[in-house]
C-alpha positions in Angstrom: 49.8 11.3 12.3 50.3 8.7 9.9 54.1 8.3 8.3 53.2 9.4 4.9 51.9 13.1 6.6 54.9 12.9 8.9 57.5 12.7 6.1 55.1 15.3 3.9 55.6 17.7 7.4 59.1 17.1 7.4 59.9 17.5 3.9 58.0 20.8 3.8 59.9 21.7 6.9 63.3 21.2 5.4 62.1 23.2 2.2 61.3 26.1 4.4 64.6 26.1 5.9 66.7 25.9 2.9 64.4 28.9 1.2 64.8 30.7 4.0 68.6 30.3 3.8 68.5 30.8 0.8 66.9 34.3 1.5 69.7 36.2 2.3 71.3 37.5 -0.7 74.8 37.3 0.8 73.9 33.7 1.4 72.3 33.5 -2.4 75.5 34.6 -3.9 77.5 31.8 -1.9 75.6 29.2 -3.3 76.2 30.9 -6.8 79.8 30.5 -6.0 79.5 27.3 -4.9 77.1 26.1 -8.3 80.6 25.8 -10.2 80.4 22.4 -8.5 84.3 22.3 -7.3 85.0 23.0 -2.9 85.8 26.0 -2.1 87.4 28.1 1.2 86.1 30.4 3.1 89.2 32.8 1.4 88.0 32.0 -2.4 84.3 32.4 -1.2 85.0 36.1 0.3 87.0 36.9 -2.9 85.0 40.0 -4.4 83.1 41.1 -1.5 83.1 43.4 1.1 82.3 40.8 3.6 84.8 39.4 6.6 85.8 35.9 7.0 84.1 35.6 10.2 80.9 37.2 8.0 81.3 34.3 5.6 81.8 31.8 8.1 78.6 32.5 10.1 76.3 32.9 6.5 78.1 29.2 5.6 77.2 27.7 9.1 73.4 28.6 8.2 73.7 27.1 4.8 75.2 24.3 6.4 72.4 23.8 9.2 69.9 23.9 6.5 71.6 21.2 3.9 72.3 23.2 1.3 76.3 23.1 1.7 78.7 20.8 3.4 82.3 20.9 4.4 85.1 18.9 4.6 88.8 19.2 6.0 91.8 19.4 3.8 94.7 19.5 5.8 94.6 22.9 7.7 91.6 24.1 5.3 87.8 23.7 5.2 86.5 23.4 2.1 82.9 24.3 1.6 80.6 22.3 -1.0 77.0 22.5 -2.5 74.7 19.4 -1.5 73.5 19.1 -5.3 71.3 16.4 -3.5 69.1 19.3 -1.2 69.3 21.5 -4.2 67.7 18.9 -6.2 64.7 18.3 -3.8 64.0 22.2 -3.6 64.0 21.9 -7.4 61.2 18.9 -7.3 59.4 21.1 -4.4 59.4 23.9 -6.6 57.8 21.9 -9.5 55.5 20.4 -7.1 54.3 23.7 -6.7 54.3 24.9 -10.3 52.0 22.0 -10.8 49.2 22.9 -8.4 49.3 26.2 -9.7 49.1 25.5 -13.5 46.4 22.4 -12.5 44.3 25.7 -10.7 45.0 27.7 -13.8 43.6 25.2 -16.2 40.4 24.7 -13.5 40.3 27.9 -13.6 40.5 28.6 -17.8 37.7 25.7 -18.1 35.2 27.0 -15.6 35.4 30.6 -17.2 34.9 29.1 -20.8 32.5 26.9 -20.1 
């Protein structure tokens, strides 16, 4: 497989696993949380929801392993971040997408009309 379909594989891989993180609408609140752009603990994060800490904890570990958050000790405290940067490439996957479709749409509109 030649490097430009290995890196188009990957990247499609790593999309798949931050949607699917992104899935979980405990996890999709977090990152809602988190889109204020400041760090936040696992106590701030659980604030307003019937969830545990340990609850949180596990649902941050799989945003973590997928890129979509990051952490960082402060002291005693983990504070919990959103990775702007993997947010940004699902935005630019997403609009990948979008293109195809409205590029099928116009095929589409011209072969009907024509």
């Amino acid at each position: 497989m030649s490097n430009s379909l290995a890196d188009g594989a990957q990247r499609i891989a790593s999309a798949a696993t931050m949607f699917a993180a992104l899935g979980d609408p405990t996890r999709l609140a977090i990152v809602e949380k988190l889109g204020d752009g400041r760090q936040h603990s696992i106590t701030e994060l659980g604030q307003d929801s019937a969830y545990t800490r340990q609850a949180i904890s596990k649902h941050l570990r799989v945003l973590e392993d997928a890129g979509v958050a990051c952490r960082r000790r402060q002291g005693r405290e983990t504070l919990y971040a959103l990775n702007p940067d993997a947010i940004a490439g699902l935005r630019d996957h997403l609009e990948a997408v979008s293109r195809q479709w409205d590029d099928a749409l116009a095929r589409l509109k011209s072969l009907v009309e024509s």
